[in-house]
N, C-alpha and C positions, 0 to 999 in steps of 0.2 A: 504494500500500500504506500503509496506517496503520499506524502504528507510535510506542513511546515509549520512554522511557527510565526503568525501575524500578529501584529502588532497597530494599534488605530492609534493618534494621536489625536486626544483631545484640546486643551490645549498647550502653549507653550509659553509659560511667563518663568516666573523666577521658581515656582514649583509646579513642573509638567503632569499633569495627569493622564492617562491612558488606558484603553481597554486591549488586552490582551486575551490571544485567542487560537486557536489550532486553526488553520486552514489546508485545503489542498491545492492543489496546481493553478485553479481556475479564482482562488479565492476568496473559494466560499466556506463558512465557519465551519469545521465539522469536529466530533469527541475528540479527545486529547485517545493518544494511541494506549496510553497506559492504562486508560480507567473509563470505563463505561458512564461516571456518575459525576466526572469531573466538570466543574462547572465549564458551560460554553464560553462563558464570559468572565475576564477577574482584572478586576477596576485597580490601577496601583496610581500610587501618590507619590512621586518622587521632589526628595529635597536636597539641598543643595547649599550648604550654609559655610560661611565660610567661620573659621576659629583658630585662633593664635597664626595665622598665614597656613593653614592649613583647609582643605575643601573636605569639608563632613556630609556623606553622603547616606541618607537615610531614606529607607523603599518602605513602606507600607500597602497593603492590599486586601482584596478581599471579593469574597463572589458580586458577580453583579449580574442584576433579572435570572436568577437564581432559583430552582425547585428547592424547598425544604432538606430534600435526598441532597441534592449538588451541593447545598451547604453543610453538610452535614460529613460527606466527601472531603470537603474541602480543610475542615475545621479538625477531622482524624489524620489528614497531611500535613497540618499544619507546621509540625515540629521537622517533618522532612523536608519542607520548601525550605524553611528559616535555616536549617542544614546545609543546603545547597548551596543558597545565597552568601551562607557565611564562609564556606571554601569558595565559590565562584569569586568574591569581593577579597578572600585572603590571594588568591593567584593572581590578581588585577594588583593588587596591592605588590606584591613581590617584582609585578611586572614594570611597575611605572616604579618602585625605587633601584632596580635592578639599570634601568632605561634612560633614568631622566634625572641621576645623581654622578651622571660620568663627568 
């Protein structure tokens, strides 16, 4: 099955919000490949702040136009996405001091 990873942009100010979403080739939304119950839809809030000349980058998220089931999905994952994000952002992190302190 092919399949991607979309991404909609709501808007773009100083904290971006956006709805994230599985689609296939053509675009259009369909289940995440991993979970039948996984929300269609999952609203994140990104910020962007800056501290001591450092950029602090904090995601927040959550289902959105959501079945009861898909939030319920979502909220038993919850401790695996926050997992994810925390290695994803520690490798991003390794990578820009590895990168950008030469």
């Amino acid at each position: 099955m092919d399949w991607s990873f979309h991404a909609t942009l709501i808007q773009m100010l100083i904290y971006p919000d956006f709805i994230q979403s599985y689609s296939d080739e053509e675009g259009n939304t369909i289940r995440a490949p991993f979970s039948g119950t996984w929300p269609l839809e999952v609203f994140n809030h990104l910020m962007l702040i800056e501290s001591e000349g450092k950029t602090k980058l904090t995601l927040k998220g959550g289902p959105f136009n959501a079945t009861e089931e898909e939030r319920a999905t979502f909220e038993s994952m919850r401790p695996h996405v926050q997992q994810g994000f925390v290695g994803t952002f520690g490798q991003l992190d390794a990578f820009l001091e590895q990168n950008l302190n030469r």
